[in-house]
TORPA-4810 file (N, C-alpha, C, O; in nm, 3 decimals):
<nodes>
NODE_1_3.092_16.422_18.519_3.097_16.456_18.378_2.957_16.460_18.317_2.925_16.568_18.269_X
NODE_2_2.878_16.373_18.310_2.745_16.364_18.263_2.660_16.486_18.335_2.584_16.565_18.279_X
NODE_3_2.703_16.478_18.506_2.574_16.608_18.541_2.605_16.718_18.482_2.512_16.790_18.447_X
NODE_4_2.780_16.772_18.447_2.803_16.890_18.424_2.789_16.887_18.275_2.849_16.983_18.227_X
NODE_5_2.698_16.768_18.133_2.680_16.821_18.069_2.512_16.848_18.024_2.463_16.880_17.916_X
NODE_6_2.452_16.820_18.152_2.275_16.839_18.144_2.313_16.998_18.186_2.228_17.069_18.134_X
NODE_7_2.376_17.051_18.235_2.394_17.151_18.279_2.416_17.249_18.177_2.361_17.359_18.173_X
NODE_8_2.528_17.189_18.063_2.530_17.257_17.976_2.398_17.313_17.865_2.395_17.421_17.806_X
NODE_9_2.291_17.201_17.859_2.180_17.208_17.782_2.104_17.332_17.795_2.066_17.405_17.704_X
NODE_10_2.090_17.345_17.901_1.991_17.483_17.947_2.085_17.620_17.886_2.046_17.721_17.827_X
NODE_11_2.199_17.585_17.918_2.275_17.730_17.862_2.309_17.752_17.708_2.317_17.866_17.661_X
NODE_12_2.335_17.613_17.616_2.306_17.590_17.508_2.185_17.687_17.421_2.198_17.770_17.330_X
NODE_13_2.045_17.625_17.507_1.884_17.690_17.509_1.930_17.854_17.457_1.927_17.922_17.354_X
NODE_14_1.968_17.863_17.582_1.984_18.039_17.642_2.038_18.093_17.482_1.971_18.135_17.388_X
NODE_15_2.162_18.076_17.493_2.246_18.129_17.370_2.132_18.121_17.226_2.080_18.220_17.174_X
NODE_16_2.117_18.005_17.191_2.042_17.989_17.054_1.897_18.068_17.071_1.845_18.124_16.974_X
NODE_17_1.840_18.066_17.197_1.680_18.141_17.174_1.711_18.272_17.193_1.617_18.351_17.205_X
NODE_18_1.859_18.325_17.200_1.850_18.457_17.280_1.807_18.575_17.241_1.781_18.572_17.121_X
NODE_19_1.782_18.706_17.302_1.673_18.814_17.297_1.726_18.851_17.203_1.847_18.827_17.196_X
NODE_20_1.676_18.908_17.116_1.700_18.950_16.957_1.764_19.112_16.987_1.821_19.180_16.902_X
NODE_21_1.737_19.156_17.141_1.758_19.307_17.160_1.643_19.372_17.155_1.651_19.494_17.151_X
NODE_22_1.495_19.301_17.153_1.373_19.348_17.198_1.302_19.316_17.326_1.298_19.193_17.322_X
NODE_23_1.255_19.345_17.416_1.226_19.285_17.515_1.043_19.226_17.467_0.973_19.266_17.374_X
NODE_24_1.021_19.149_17.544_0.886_19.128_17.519_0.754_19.201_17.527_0.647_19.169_17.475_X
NODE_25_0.787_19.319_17.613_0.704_19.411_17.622_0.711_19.548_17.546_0.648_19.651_17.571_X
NODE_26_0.809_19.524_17.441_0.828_19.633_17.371_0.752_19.606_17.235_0.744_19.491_17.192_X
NODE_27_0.687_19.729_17.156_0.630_19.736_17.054_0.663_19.700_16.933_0.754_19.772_16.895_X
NODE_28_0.632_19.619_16.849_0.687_19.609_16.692_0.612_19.667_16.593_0.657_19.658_16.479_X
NODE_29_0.495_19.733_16.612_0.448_19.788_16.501_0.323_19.854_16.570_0.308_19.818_16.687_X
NODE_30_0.232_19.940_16.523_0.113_19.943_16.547_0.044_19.973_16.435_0.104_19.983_16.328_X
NODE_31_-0.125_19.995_16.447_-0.204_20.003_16.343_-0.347_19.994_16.394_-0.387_19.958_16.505_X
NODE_32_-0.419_20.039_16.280_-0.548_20.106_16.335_-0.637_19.942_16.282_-0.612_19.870_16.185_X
NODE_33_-0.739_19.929_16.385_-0.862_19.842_16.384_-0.968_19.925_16.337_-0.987_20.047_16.341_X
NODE_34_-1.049_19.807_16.279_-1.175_19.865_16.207_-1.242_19.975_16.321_-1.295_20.067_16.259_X
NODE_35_-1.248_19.982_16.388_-1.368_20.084_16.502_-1.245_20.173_16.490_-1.293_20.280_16.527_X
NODE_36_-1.146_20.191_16.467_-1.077_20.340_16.520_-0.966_20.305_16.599_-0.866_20.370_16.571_X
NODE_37_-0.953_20.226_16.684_-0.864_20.180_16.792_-0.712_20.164_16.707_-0.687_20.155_16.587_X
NODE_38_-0.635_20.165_16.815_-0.500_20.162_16.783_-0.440_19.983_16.838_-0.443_19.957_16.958_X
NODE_39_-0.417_19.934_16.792_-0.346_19.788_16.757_-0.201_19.773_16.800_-0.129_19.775_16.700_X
NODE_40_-0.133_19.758_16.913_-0.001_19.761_16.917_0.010_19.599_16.906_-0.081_19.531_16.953_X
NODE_41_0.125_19.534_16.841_0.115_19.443_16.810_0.297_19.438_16.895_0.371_19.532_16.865_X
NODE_42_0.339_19.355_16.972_0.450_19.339_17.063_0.544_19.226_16.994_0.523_19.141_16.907_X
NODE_43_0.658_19.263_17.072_0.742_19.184_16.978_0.767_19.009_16.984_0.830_18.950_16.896_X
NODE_44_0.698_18.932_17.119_0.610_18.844_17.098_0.527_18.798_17.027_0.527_18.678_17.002_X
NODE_45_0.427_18.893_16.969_0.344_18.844_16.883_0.232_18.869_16.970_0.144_18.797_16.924_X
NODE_46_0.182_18.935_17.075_0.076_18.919_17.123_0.019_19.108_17.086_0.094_19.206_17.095_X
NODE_47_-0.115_19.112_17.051_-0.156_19.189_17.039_-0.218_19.282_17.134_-0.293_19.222_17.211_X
NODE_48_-0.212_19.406_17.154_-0.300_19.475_17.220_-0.382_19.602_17.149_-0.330_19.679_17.068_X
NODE_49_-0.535_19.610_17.202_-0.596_19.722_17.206_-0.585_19.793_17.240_-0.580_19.760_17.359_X
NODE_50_-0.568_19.946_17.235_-0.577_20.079_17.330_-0.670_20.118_17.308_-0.716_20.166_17.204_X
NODE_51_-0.735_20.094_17.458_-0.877_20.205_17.443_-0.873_20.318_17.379_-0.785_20.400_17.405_X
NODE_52_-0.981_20.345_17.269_-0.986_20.476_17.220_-1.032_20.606_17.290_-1.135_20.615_17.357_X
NODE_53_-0.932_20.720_17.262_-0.950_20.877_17.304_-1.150_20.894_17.295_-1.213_20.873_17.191_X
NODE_54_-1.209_20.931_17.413_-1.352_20.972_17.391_-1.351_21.070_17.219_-1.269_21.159_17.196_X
NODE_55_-1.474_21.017_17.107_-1.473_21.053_17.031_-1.419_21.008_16.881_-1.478_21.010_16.774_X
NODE_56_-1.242_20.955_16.924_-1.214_20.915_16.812_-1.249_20.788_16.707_-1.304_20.682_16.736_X
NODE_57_-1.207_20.826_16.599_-1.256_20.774_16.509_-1.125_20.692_16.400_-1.159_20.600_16.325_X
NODE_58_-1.035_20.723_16.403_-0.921_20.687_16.338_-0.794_20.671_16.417_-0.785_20.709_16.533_X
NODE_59_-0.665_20.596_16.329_-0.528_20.621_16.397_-0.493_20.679_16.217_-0.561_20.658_16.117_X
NODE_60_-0.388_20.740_16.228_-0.271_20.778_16.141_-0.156_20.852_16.181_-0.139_20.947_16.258_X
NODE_61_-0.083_20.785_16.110_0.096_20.818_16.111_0.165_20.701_16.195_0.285_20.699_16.221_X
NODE_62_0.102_20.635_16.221_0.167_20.529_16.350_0.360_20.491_16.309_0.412_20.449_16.205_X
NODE_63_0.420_20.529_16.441_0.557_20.559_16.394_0.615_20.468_16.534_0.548_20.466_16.637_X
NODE_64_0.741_20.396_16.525_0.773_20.347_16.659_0.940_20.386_16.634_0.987_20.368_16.521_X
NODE_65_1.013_20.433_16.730_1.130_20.442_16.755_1.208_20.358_16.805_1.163_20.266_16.872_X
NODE_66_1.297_20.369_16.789_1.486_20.304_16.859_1.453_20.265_16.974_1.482_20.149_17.006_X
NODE_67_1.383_20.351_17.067_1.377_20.299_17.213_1.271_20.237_17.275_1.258_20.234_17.397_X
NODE_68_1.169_20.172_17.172_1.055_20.085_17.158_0.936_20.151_17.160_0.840_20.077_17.143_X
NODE_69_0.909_20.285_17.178_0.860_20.380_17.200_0.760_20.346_17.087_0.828_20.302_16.993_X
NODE_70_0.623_20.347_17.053_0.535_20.407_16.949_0.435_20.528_16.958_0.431_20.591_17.064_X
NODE_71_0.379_20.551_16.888_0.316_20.675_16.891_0.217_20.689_16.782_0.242_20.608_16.693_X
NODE_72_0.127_20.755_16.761_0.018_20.768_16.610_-0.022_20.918_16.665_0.018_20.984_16.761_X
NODE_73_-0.138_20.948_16.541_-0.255_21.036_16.596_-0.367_20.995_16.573_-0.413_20.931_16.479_X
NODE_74_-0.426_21.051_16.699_-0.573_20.987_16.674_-0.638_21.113_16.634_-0.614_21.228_16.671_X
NODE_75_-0.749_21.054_16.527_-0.826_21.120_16.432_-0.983_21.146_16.533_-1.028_21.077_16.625_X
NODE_76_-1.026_21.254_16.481_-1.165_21.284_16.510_-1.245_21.351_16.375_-1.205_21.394_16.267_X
NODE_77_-1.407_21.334_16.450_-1.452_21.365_16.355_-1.517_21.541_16.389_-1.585_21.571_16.488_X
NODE_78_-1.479_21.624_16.292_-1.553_21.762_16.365_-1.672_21.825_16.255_-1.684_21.841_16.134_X
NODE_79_-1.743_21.848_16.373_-1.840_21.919_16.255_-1.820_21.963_16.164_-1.707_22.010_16.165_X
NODE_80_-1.877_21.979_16.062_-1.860_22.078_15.959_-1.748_22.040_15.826_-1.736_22.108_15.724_X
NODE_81_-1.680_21.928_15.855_-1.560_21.883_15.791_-1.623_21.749_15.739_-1.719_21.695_15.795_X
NODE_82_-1.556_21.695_15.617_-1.620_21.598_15.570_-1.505_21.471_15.576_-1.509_21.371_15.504_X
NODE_83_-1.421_21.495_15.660_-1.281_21.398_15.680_-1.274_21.426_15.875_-1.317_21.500_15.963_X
NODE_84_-1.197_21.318_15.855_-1.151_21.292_16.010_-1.063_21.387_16.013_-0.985_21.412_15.920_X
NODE_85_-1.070_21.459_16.142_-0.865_21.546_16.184_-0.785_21.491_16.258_-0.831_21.379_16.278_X
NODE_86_-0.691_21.503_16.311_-0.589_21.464_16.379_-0.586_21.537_16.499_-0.508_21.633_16.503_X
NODE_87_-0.656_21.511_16.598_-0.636_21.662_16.727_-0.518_21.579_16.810_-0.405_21.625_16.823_X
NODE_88_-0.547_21.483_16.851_-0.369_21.412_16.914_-0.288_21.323_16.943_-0.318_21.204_16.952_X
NODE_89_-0.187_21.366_16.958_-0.029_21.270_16.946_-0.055_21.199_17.062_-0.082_21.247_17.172_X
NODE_90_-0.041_21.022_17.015_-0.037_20.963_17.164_0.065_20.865_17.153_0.089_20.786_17.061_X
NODE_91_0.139_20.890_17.300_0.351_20.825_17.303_0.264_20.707_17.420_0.208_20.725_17.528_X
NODE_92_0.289_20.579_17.332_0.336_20.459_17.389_0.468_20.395_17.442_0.573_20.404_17.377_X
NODE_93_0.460_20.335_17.554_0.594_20.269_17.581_0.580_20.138_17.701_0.514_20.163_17.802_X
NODE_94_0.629_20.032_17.688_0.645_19.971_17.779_0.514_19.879_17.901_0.520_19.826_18.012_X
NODE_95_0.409_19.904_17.802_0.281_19.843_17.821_0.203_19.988_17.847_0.097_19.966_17.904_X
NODE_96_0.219_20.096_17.828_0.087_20.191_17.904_0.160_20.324_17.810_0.268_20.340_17.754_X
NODE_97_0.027_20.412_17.831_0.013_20.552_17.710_0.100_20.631_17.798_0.058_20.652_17.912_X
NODE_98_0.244_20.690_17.756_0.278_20.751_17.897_0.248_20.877_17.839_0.284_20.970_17.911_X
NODE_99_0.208_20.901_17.763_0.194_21.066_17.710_0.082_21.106_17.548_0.090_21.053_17.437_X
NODE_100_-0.015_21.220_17.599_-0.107_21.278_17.501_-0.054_21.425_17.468_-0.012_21.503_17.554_X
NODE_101_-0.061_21.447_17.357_-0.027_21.587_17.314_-0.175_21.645_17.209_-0.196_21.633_17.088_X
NODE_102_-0.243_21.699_17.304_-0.361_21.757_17.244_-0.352_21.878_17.204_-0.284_21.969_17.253_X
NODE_103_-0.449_21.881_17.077_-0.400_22.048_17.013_-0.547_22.091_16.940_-0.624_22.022_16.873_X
NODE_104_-0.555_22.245_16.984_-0.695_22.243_16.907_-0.718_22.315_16.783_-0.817_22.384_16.757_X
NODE_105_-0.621_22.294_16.714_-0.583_22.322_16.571_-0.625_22.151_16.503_-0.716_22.076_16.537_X
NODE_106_-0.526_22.132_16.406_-0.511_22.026_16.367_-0.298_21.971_16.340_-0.202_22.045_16.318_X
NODE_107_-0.305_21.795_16.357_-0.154_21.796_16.358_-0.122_21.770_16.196_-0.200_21.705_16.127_X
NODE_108_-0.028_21.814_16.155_0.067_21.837_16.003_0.107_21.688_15.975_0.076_21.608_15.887_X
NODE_109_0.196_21.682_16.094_0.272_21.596_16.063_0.370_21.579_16.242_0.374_21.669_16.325_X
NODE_110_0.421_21.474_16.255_0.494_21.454_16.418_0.643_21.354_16.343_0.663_21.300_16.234_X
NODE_111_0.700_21.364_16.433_0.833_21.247_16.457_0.913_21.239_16.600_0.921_21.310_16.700_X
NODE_112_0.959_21.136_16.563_1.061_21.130_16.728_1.134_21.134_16.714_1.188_21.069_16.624_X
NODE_113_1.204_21.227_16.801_1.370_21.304_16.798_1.447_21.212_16.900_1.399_21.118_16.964_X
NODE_114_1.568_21.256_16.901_1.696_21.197_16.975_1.643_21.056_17.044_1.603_21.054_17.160_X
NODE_115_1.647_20.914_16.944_1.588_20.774_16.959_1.500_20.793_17.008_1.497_20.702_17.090_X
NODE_116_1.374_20.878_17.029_1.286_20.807_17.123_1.274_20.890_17.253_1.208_20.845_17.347_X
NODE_117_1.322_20.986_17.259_1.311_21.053_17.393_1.259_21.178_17.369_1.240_21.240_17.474_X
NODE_118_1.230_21.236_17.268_1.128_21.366_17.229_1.030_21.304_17.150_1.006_21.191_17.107_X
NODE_119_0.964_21.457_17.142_0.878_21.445_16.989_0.832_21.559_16.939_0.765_21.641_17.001_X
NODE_120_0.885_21.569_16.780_0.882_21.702_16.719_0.740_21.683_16.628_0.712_21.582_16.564_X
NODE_121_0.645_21.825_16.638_0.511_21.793_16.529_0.479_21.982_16.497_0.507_22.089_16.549_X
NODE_122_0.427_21.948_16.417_0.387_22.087_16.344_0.218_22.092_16.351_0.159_22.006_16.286_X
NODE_123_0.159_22.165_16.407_0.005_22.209_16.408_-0.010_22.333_16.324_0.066_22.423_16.288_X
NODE_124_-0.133_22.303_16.308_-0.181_22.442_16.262_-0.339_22.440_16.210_-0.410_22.345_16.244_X
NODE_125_-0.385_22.530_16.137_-0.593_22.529_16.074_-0.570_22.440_16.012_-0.458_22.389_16.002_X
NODE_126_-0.693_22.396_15.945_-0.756_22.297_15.852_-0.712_22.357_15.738_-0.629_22.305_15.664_X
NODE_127_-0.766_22.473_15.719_-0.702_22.553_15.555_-0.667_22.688_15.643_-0.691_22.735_15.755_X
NODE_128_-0.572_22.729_15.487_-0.578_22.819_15.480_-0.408_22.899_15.581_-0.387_23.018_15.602_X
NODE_129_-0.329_22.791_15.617_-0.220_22.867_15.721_-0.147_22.929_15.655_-0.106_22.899_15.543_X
NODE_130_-0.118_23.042_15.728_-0.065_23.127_15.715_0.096_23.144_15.806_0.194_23.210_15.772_X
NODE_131_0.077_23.071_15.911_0.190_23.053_15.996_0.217_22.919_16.040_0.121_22.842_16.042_X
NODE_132_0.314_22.882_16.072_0.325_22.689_16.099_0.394_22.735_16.205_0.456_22.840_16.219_X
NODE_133_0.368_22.610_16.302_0.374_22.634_16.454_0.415_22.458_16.459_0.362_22.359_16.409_X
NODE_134_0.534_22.480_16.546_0.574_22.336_16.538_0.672_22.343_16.706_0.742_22.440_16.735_X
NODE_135_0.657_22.241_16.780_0.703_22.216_16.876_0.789_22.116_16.898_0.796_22.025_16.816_X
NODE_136_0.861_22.117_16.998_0.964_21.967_17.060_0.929_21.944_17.188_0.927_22.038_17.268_X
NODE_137_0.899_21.828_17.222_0.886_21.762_17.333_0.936_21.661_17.429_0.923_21.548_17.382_X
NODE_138_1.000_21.662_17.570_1.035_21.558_17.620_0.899_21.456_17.624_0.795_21.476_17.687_X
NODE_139_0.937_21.323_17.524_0.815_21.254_17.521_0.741_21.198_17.626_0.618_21.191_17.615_X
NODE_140_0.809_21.148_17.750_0.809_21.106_17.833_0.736_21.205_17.945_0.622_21.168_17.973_X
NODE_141_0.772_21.298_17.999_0.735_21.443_18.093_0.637_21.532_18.006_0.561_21.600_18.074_X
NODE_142_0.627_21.541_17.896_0.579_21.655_17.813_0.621_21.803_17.835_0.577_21.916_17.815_X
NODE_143_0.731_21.742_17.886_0.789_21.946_17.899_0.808_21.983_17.737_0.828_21.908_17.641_X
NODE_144_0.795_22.120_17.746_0.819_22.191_17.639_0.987_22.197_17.601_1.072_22.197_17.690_X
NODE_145_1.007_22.201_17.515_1.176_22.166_17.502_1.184_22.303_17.416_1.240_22.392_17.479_X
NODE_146_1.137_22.344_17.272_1.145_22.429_17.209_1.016_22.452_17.073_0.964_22.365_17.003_X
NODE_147_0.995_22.592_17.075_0.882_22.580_16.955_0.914_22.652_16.878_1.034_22.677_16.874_X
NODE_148_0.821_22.721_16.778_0.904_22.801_16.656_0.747_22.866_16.645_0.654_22.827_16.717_X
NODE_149_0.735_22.968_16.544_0.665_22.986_16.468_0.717_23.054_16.331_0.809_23.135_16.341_X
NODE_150_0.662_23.026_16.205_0.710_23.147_16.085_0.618_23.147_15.994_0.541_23.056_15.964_X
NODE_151_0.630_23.290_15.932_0.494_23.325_15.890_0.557_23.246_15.718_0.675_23.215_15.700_X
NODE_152_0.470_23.232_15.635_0.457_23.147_15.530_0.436_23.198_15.416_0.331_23.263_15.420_X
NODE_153_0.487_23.201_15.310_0.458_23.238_15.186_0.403_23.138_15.104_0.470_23.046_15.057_X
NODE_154_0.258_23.157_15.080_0.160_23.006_15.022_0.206_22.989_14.870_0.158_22.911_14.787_X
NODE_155_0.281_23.055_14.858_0.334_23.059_14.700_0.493_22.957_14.686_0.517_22.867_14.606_X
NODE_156_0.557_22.999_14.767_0.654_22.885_14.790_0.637_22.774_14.868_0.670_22.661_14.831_X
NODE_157_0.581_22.804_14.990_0.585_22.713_15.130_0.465_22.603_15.119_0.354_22.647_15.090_X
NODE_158_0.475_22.508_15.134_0.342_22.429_15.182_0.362_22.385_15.315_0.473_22.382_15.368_X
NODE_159_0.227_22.343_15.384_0.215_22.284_15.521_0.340_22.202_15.582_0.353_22.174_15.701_X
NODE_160_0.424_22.172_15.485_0.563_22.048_15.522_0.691_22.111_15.457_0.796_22.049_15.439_X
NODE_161_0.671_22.226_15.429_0.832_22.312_15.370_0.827_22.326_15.266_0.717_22.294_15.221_X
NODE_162_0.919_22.373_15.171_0.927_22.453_15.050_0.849_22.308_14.917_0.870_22.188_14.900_X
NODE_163_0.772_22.395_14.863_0.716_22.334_14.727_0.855_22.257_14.592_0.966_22.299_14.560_X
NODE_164_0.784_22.148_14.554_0.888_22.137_14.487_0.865_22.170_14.367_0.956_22.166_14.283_X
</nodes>
């Protein structure tokens, strides 16, 4: 009777500490460090650095999905421009970068489709578009899934859909 209730203690443990439905190596947030770097911060509590893309200078949009998945864009700086751009999408998962989506336009705007297993973003110029070009991606493989293009009326349309 007594051994079978030290026995019980450990399983007691189990139940009350149990996994919240995050694993420990999955992401809870990310965010940009003073130098540019991207900050994944885990659902432990332990932080990590990602080496920065040669060049960059910023993170923005940092977004994490359903399936622990995060992602940002990293910013650069280009001649001639007096702001950082966004040249690309980078898909975190599971301790390592499994995927870059480089573009030599600039990115609009990105999200992750079906929990966590794509990723939809719109590129296009610095000024001046005339057409928006937006893609879907298996996040994971980077296959092409589907793209679009349509030409734009700057009078209704802005860079993110109809003006309000």
């Amino acid at each position: 009777m007594i051994r079978s209730r030290w026995l019980l203690i450990p399983f007691l443990f189990s139940v009350l500490l149990a996994d919240t439905g995050m694993s420990q190596e999955e992401a809870a947030a990310v965010s940009s460090e003073r130098d540019g770097a991207a900050q994944i911060t885990l659902a432990n509590g332990e932080k990590l650095t990602i080496q920065k893309e040669p060049g960059q200078v910023g993170v923005r949009e940092p977004k994490k999905a359903p399936n622990g998945s995060v992602g940002w864009l990293a910013e650069y700086k280009v001649e001639g421009v007096s702001y950082p751009v966004a040249g690309t999408l980078i898909i975190w998962r599971a301790g390592r970068t499994i995927q870059r989506f480089p573009t030599e336009q600039s990115f609009y705007s990105w999200t992750f489709y079906s929990q966590g297993k794509q990723v939809a973003y719109h590129v296009g110029p610095l000024h001046g578009e005339l057409k928006s070009h937006c893609e879907l991606h298996d996040a994971t493989s980077g296959r092409l899934i589907s793209c679009g293009m349509e030409i734009l009326n700057p009078e209704v349309t802005g860079p993110l859909g109809p003006k309000a």
